[in-house]
Each structure stands twice: as structure tokens, then as C-alpha cells.
N, C-alpha and C positions, 0 to 999 in steps of 0.2 A: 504494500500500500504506500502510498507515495504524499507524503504530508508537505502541506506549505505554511511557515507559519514567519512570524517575527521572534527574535526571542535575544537576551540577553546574554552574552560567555561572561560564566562565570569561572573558568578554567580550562586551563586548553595544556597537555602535556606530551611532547614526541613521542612517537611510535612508530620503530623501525630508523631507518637513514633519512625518509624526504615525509610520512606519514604524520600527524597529529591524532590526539583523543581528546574533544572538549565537550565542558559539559556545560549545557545553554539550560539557564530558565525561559522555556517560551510561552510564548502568549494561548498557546491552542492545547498543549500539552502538560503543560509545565516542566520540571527539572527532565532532561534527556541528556544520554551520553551519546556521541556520533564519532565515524571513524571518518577522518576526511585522507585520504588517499592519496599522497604525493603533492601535499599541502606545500610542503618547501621544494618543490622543484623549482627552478630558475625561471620559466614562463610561469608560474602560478602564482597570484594575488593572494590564495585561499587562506595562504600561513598568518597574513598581515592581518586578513576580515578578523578570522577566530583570534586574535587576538582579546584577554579579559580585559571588562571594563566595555568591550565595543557592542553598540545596538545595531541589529541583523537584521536581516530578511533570508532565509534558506527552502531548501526544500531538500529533504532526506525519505529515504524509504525505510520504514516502519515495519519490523515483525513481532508480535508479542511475543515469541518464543525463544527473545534473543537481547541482551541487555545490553549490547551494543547497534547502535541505528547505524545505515549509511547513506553520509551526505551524497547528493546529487551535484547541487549547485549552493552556491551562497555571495551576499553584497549589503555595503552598509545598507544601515536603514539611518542613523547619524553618523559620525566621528567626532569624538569629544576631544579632539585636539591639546584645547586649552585643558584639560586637565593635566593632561603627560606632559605639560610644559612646566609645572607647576609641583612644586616637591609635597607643599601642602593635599593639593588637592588630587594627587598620585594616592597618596595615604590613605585618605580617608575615603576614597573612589576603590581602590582594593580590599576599604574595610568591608564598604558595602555590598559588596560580589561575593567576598567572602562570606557576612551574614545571611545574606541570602540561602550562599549553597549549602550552610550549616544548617539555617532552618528549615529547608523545606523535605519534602518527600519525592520520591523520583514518580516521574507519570501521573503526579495527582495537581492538577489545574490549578491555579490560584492567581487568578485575572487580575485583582485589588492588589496582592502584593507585586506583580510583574508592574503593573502600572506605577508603581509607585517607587522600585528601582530604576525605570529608564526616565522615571519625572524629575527621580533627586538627580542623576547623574547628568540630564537636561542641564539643571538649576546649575549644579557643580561645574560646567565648563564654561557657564556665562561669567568673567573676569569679574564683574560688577557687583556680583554676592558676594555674601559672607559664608565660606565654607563653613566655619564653625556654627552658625546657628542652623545650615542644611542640615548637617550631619545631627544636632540635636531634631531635627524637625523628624529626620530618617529615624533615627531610633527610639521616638516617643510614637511614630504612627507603626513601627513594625510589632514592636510591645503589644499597640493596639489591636494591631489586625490578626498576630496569632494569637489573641485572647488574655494578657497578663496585661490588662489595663492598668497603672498605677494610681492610688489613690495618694493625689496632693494637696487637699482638701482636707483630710479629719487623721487626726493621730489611729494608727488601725488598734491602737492598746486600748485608747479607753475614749475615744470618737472627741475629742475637747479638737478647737478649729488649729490647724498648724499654721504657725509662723514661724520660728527658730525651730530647727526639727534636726534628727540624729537619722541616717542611714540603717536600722538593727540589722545584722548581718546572719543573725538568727531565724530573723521573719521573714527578711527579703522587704521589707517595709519600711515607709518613714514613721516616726514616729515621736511624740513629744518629748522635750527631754527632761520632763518630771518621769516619760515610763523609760527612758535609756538607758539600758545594761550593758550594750555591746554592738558601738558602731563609733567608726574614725573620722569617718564623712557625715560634716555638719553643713547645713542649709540655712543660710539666712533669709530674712524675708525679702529683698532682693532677688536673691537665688529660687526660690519661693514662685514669686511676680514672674518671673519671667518662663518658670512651667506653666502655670496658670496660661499666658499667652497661650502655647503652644497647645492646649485645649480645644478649640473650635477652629483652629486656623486653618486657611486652605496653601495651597503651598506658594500658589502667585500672589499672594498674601503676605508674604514672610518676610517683605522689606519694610513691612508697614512696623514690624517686630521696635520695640526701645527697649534697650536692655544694656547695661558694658558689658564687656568682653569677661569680668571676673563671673558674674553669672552665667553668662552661657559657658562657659565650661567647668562650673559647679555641675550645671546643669547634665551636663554629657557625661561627666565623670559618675554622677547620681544614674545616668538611667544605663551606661554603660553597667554597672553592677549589678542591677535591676534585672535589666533582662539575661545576664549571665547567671544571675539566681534562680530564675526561672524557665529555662530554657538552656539546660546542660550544655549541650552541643556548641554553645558559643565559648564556655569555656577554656575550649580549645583553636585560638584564632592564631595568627601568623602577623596579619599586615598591622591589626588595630593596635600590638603593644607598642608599635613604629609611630604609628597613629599617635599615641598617649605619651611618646617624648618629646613630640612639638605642642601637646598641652602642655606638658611640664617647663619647656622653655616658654608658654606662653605666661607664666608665672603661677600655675597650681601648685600647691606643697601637699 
């Protein structure tokens, strides 16, 4: 069967001398691995497309009885250029590919979340945003959409309204710091304000954001935890600890 679809590389690894194995989040399928076939030969573009990080258009043939697909054909659907130009937003552009391919399942569709890695990585290659509050924008809606909503709103110990608030590393929760036993990371209400933002916002939205810089990356550093709490599999990342040394040069302690 012979599928056409759009879809995101979120990893792409050599196979043989000129061959590739990349694995696309797509729009019609969701998470697929594809054998692309002499991907690096000298006439072939194929090796550049599959590239992670880049937005696709393909078409591969499809067997259920086989856990690797073979590509047919493939071609941008974007190139986000200015990302790869950009050391920042390299980083945090491979956090997200990487999130992705850790959270999801192979062959099981998920439309909202595909739309919303080639929306952020859109956002990320326009020179004009703020990567850091994309990336918090990315990881308060992926929270969202695989279902560990955070509650930034009521201490979860004893529901009193949160303003100064402690990370518990026990609950996975914030919570007031009359109930905090055990958490490093503290929230002020600054820090606080500017999740709240990110609440109802839509993503063409997010310049409308006021916040400094010491909040949103409270803020990232808070739901980075968050969803590594809830959500094992993130646990184990590669690009985001890279990620989390140009927050700490951004001045987080």
C-alpha cells in the first residue's frame, strides 16, 4: 500500500554505505520508521530532506507485517534554515524532535500533537521570536495534550491559591510552601504570572507574552521537571541537557 503523507524527522540514522533509517512523526500515520535506499549517493537530495528537525512531504509503501516502511519519494514541505544557523535554537529545535519521538507511540495518529511540533519549529526559525518562551509555550501544551495538565493555580496539598510555591519532587507538583518537604525549585509570583499566561494562549499569540527572561526560564526549568515526572520516557533525553546549559548561562542557579 502506498501512503502519502506530511510528516516531521525526528531521527534519521545510516544504514549500510549510501542507505538511511529515519523515523518521521506524520501527519496521517503518526510515529513510522522508513528505509530510504541510497539516500547518500552523490545524485541524491534524499540524505539532506531526512534530515531531523526538517518538515516533509513523502510517500512510502506501507506493510503491516513489517516494522520497517519503504520510502518511495520525499521533498521539503518547509526548511527551517534559520534554526541550524542559530546555536540556540539548534538546541532547543532537537529538544523538540526528541520529545516528541520519546513520547509518542509508533502507528498510533496524533494530529494535535504533529501540528503543534511543525507550528513550534515554524515559530523557532522566525529570527524575530523568543526561543525561550517557544520552547516554554512547547512544553506546557505537550504536558497538555498527552494529558498531565499542571495545576498552577491551587497548592495540590491543601488547594490555598499559589503564589510563592516549591516544585515537590515527591508529587511531581507545585505546591505551597507552608506544605514543602522536598523541592529545590522555587516559583515566585513573577514566575507564577507568566505560566498563568501560557494558559489560554494561542501560539500566534505569544508575542503578545510580558514576562523577563528570569521567569520564563523558571518557567521551563519548572515544566521541564514536570513532564519528566510524569512521563518516564523523557527522562532519558540527549539534546535538552545541551539545551539546559544555555539556560544556565542564561543566568538560572
Amino acid at each position: 500500500m502506498l501512503i502519502a503523507t506530511n510528516a516531521l524527522v525526528l531521527k534519521t540514522i545510516p544504514y549500510g554505505d549510501t542507505s538511511v533509517i529515519s523515523r518521521l512523526f506524520t501527519e496521517r500515520e503518526g510515529k513510522v520508521s522508513i528505509l530510504a535506499k541510497g539516500a547518500w549517493r552523490k545524485k541524491s537530495t534524499t540524505g539532506s530532506v531526512l534530515e531531523p528537525m526538517n518538515h516533509i512531504h513523502l510517500q512510502y509503501y506501507h506493510k503491516y507485517s513489517r516494522e520497517i516502511q519503504i520510502l518511495k519519494d520525499c521533498g521539503f514541505s518547509a526548511k527551517y534554515t534559520h534554526i541550524r544557523n542559530n546555536l540556540h535554537r539548534t538546541l532547543f529545535g532537537f529538544s523538540i524532535v526528541e520529545m516528541l519521538d520519546k513520547s509518542t507511540l509508533d502507528n498510533n495518529p496524533f494530529p494535535i500533537l504533529y501540528r503543534l511540533g511543525w507550528r513550534v519549529l515554524e515559530k523557532l526559525n522566525d529570527e524575530k521570536n523568543d526561543v525561550y518562551s517557544i520552547f516554554a509555550f512547547f512544553l506546557y501544551q505537550l504536558s497538555l495534550r498527552l494529558g498531565f495538565m499542571p495545576e498552577i493555580n491551587q497548592c495540590r496539598k491543601c488547594k490555598s491559591q499559589l503564589s510563592t510555591c516549591i516544585f515537590d519532587e515527591q508529587l511531581g507538583e507545585l505546591v505551597c510552601l507552608a506544605c514543602s518537604h522536598q523541592g529545590k525549585l522555587q516559583m515566585d509570583e513573577k514566575n507564577m504570572a507568566f505560566l498563568r499566561q501560557l494558559e489560554n494562549l494561542h501560539l500566534d499569540d505569544l508575542e503578545t507574552i510580558r514576562a523577563d527572561r528570569h521567569s520564563v526560564l523558571h518557567a521551563i526549568q519548572f515544566l521541564e521537571k514536570f513532564t519528566q515526572f510524569h512521563i518516564e520516557s523523557l527522562r532519558r533525553m540527549k539534546a535538552l541537557p545541551l539545551a539546559n546549559k544555555l539556560l544556565l548561562s542564561e543566568g538560572m542557579q
